[in-house]
N, C-alpha and C positions, 0 to 999 in steps of 0.2 A: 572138326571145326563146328560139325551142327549141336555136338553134344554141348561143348564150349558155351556156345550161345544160347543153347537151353538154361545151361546154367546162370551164368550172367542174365537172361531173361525174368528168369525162377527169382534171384537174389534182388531185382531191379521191382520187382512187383509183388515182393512180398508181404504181407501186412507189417512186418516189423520194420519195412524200408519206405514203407509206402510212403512216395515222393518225387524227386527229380532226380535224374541218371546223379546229381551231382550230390545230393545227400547221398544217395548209395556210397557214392567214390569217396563221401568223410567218412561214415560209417568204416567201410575196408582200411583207410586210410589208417585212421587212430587203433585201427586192429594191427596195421604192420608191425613189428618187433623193434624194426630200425627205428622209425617213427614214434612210437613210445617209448624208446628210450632217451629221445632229446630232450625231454621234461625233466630227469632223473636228475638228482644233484650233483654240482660236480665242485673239485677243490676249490679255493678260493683262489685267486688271481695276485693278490695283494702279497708283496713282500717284508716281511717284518723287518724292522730295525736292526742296521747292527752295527757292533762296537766299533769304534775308531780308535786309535790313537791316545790313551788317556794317561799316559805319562810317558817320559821322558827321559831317561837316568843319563844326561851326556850334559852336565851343568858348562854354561858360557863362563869364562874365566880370565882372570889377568896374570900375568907369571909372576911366580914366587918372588919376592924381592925386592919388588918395586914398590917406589915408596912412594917417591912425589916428582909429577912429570913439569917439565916447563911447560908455559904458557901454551896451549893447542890454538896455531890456528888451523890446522884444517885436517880433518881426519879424509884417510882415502882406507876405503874397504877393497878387499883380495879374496880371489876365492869364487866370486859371485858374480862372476861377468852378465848373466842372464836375467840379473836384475838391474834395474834402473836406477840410481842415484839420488832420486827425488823419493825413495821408497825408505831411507834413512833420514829424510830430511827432521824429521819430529826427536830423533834420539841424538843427533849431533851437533844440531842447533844450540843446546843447552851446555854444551860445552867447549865450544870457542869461547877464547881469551883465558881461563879457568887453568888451575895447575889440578892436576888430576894424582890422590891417593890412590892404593889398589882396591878400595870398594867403588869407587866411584868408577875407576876400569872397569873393573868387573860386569858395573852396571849398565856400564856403557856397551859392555859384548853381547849383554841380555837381551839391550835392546837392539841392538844391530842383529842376533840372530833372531829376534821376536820377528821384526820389520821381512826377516830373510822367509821364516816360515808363514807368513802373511800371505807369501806372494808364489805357495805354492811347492813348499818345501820341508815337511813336516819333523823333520830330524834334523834340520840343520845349528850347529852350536857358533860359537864364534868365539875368538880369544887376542889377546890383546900380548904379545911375547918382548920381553927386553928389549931396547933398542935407542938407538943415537937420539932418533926423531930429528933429523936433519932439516933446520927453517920450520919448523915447529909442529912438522906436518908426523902426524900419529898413525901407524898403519895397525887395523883391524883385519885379522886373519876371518875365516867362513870358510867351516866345514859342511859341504850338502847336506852330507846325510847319505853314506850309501850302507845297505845291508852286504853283508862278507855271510850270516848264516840265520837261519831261521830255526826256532825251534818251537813244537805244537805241543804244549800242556795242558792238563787238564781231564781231556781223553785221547785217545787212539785213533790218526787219522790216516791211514796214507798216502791218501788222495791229497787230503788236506795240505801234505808235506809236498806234493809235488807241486801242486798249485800254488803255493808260495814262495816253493825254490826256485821252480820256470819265473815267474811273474817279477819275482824282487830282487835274487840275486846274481850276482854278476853284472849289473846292468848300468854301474854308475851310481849318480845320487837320484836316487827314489823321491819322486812327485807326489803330490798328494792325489793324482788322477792316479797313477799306478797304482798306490795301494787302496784306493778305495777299491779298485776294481779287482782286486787280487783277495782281498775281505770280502765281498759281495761273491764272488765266484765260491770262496772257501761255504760260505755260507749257503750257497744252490746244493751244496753237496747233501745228497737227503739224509735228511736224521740231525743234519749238523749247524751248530748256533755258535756264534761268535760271540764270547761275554767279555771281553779283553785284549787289550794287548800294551806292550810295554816293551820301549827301545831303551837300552844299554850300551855303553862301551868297554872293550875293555880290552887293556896294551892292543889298543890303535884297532879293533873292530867292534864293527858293528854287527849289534845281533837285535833280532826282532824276535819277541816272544810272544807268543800268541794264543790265550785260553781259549778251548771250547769245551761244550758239551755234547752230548750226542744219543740217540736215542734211538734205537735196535725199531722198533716196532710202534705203531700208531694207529688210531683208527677213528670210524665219526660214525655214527647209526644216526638215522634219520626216520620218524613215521608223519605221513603228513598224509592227506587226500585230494592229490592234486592230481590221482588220476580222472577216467571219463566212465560215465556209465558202463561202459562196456569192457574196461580195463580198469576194475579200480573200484569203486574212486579210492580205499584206502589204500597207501602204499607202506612198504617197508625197504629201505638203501642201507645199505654196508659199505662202507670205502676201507679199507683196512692197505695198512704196508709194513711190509719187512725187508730190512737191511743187511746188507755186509752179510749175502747167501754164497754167491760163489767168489766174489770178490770185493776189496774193500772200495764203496762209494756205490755199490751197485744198486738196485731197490727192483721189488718187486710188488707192485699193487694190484689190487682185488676189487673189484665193484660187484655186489650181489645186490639182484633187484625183485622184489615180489609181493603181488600181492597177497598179503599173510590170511584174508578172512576168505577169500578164494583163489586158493592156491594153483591151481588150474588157468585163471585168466594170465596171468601173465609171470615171467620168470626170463632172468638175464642172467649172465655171466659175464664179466670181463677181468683180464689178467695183461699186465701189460710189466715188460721187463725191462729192466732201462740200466748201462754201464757207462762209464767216464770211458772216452776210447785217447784222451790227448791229454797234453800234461795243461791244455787254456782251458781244460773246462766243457770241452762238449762230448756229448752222449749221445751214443747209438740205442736204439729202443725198440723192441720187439712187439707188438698188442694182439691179441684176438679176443672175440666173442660169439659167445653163442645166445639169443633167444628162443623161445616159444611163447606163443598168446594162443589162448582158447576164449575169445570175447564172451561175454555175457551178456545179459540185455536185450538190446534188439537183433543180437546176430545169434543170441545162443541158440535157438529153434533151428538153425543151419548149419549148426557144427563147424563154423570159419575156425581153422586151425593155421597160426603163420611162424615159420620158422625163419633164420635168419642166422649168418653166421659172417664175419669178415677176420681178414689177416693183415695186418699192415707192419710196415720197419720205415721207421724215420731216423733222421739226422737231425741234434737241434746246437745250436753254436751261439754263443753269447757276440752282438756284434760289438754291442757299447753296454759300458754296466760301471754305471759312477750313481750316488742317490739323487741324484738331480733326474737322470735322465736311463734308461735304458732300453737297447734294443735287440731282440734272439731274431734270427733267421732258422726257419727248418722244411727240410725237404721229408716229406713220403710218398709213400708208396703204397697203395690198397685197393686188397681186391673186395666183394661184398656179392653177395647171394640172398636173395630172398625168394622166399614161395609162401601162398596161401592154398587151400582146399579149402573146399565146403562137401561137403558132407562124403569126405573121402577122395572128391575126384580135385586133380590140381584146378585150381582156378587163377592163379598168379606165378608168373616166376621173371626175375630181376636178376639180370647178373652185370655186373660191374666191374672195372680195374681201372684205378685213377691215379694222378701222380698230382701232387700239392706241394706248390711252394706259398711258406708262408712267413710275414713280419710280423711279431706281436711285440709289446714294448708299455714302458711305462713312463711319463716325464712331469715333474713340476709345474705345473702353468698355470697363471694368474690366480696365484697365493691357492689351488689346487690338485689335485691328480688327477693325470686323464690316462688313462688304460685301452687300448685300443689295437684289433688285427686287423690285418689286409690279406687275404688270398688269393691265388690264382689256382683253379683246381680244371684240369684235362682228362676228361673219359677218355681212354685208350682205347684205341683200333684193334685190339686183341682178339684172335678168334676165341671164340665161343663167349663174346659178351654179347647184350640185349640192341636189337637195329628195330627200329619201328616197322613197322609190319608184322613182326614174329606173332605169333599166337601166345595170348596167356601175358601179355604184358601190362604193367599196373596201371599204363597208360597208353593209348590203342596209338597217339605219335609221340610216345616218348621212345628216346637213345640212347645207349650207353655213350656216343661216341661226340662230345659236348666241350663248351669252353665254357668256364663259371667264373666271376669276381664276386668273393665275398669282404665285406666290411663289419666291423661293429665297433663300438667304443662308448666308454661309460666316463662323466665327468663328476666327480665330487670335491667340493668346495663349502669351506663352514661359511656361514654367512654373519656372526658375530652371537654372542650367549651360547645358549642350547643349541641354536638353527644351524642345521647345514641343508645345503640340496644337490641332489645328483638327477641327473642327463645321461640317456641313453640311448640307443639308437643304432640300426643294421641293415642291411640291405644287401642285394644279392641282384647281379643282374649274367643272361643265360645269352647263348647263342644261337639255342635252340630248344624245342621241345622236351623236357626232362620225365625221366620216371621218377617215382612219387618217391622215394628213397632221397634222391636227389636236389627236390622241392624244399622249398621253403616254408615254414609252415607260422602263423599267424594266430595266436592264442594260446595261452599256458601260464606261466609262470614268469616267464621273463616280457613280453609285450600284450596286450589286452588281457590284464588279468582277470576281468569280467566271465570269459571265457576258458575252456577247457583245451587241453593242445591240440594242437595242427586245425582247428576248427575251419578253419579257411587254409589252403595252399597253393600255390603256385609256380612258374617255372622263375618268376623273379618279382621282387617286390622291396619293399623299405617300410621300418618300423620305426617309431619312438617313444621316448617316457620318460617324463617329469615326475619328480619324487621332493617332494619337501619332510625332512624329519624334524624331530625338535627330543634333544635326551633328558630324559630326569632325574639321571643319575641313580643312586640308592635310596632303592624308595625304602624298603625294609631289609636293613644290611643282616646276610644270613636265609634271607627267603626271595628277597630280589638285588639282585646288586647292582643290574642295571637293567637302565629300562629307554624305551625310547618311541615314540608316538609318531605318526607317517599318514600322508595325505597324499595322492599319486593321479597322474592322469595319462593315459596310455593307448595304442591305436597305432593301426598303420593299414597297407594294404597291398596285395599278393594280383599278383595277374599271369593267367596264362599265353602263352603264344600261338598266333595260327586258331584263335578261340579255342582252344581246349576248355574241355568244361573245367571247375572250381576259379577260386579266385575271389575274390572281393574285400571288402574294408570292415572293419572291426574299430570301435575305441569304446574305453571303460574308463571308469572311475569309481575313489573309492578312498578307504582309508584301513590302518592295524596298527596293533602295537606288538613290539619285541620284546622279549623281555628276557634275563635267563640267569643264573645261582650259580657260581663256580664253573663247573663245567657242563653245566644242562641251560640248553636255549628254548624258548618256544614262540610263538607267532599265532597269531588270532587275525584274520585278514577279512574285508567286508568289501565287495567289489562290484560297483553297480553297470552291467550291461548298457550302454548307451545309443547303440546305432541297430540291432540287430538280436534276433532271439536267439537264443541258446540252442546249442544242438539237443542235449541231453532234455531240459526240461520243455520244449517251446515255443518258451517265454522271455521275459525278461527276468527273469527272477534272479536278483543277488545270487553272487559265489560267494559262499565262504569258505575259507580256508585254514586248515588248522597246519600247525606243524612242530613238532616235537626232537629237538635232536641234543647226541650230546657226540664231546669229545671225551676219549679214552688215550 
């Protein structure tokens, strides 16, 4: 224990720390592994477009034969109990009193079956058959629409094919909520796009055909300098994935992280393996990671060495998934280890096992998208995790043993021309005193961009940020193809429990432009500190930030 404290004494007063216990504690902090990795890029959130619906081969018809009807007064439609009658009013009006040839039939099922898939029924046809027409009253048959078989062209799915066959057939007549969600599913499946589809009949079934494309392997490299003096600041990110390894819908992804101009300050690993376990679409997922940081700067004279490793397995389940609106539920499970040394001897060790349930989701609202999670996260009672008092912990009353609600959510909305603007915003509130792993951290790239990460931390807190863009399209098609200009202001603030030291408020301001050719993006970012000086320089002195990335 005395050795301990010599050490922490030595590291608290040493000219490169020289300051308050609490700069010490950012110092170590932005050295943890875990902690430097939450600045690292991660995929995009946003789900692309996909196909619906775009033709039909089941033409509305009138039977063979018929030539010219008496007088119609009143048509009654068959078939369509679940629709309303006021729902044809526009196609049947036009033909009371009228004797009807068979194009004018014909026209009349089109529109009785248009009126029928209006209201939520995307196959459905309708037909007009021989008959007495007893008191002048005209009966219009309405076929739902059910699929009897599904067939996936294009490329090779077989997930694809089960998620279609559970979802659509056997079930009746198919909704347009049904199959959006049974496209959107097909479409989660990694690697795989929905360019098509097209319903047919044929001697009395229906069949749904449905193109995709699909693509084995992917990846995105990133260089930017949004690390911190003592990690960084230039970085390099890899996200790379590969598909269809030991089973078809499976994927397995790769995050490699480092700084490439000093290869020693910092280096990540993550691999995370993920398979379809049900014919609705959800996925069981395996992750782990390993770190190392060797900081520079003001910690390199002391040899702070932090490693860092976790294991997790989740469940994730689509609850609602239509393009209006959708919702995943997913449970994990994970454990997490961290340690620092300085100059050899342990100076930190972090151990965790936590279980999260969590909503994330995305829905249409007020002519925008808003994207947003909810979690609930429990440190576990488990023997041999971290209890405040232990020696050697990141924080002298932080616990493994904690109750956490996390929030965040992002709104983007065009505002008319060029302009759009997006909202953001997060927050995290504790039960109790947290170790630093488990903290929330304030600065980086996503809230006070003025600042470098985790600059301020704490056991709970709340952030936000206002972003106005404005795009210019192609500026020089071939050198830039698009481009887009941004104005931002951002800030929140972090507080500990029971006073623990760190904590306080941060906002910045500032402006960049995006710009990027085919498949290469970059970023130019200018970010003015407003409340508070810099850990790394100071001062108030502008961040800039650069950032280079392409997709492969």
């Amino acid at each position: 224990m005395r050795a301990t404290s010599t050490i922490r004494l030595a590291l608290l007063g040493s000219a490169a720390l020289a300051g308050a216990p609490a700069a010490a504690q950012t110092a170590l902090d932005r050295a943890d592994p875990t902690i430097a990795a939450r600045a690292l890029p991660r995929p995009s959130l946003e789900q692309p477009e996909r196909a619906r619906p775009t033709e039909v081969d089941a033409a509305s018809r009138a039977a063979a034969g018929t030539t010219l009807t008496p007088p119609v007064r009143a048509v009654r439609v068959l078939g369509a109990e679940s629709v309303p009658e006021s729902a044809y009013a526009a196609a049947v009006a036009p033909v009371i009193g009228r004797t009807l040839d068979r194009a004018a039939l014909a026209t009349l099922a089109g529109q009785v079956a248009g009126a029928v898939r209006a209201r939520g029924y995307p196959f459905a046809t309708a037909s007009v058959a021989a008959q007495p027409m007893t008191d002048g009253v005209l009966a219009v048959e309405v076929e739902l629409g059910r699929i009897d078989a599904v067939r996936v062209i294009g490329a090779r799915s077989a997930a694809a094919d089960t998620l279609l066959v559970h979802a659509l057939t056997g079930r009746g007549a198919v909704t347009q909520k049904m199959l959006e969600r049974a496209l959107l599913l097909v479409g989660d499946v990694p690697g795989v796009r929905v360019t098509d589809t097209r319903y047919v009949r044929q001697d009395g079934f229906g069949i749904l055909l449905v193109t995709i494309a699909s693509d084995r392997a992917s990846a995105y490299a990133q260089l930017d300098n949004r690390g911190s003096a003592e990690v960084g600041p230039v970085r390099s990110t890899l996200l790379a994935s590969l598909r269809g390894l030991a089973g078809d819908g499976d994927e397995l992804s790769l995050i490699v992280a480092q700084t490439p101009f000093e290869p020693s300050e910092f280096a990540f690993l993550r691999a995370r393996y993920a398979a379809p376990v049900d014919s609705a679409g959800s996925v069981l997922a395996v992750a782990g990671s390993v770190a190392r940081s060797n900081p520079g700067a003001a910690l390199a004279p002391l040899d702070v060495v932090g490693r860092s490793g976790d294991l997790s397995v989740s469940y994730t389940r689509a609850l609602v998934r239509t393009r209006a609106r959708s919702l995943w539920g997913q449970a994990e499970l994970r454990a997490v280890t961290v340690t620092q040394t300085l100059r050899g001897a342990r100076l930190r060790r972090d151990r965790l096992a936590t279980a999260t349930a969590s909503l994330n989701g995305q829905a249409a609202v007020a002519g925008g998208t808003l994207r947003g999670e909810l979690a609930g996260v429990v440190g576990l009672p488990l023997a041999g995790v971290s209890h405040a008092g232990d020696a050697l912990l990141s924080r002298a009353d932080g616990d493994a043993r904690f109750v956490l609600a996390t929030w965040q959510m992002d709104y983007t909305r065009r505002l008319g021309g060029p302009f759009s603007a997006v909202l953001a915003g997060a927050a995290q509130l504790a039960s109790r005193p947290l170790l630093a792993t488990a903290e929330i951290g304030l600065g980086g790239p996503g809230f006070a961009r003025g600042y470098d990460y985790a600059e301020r931390t704490g056991d709970q807190g709340a952030m936000a940020s206002a972003e106005l863009r404005a795009d210019a399209g192609r500026v020089l098609p071939g050198v830039i193809d698009r481009a887009q200009g941004y104005a931002f202001v951002d800030g929140g603030h972090v507080s500990n429990l029971r006073d623990g030291f760190g904590g306080g408020t941060l906002a910045s301001t500032g402006l960049g432009v995006r710009a990027g050719a085919g498949r290469l993006d970059g970023m130019v970012e200018v970010a003015f500190p407003l409340n508070a000086d810099r850990f790394d320089t100071g001062n108030r002195r502008p961040r800039i930030s650069l950032r280079l990335s392409r997709v492969f």
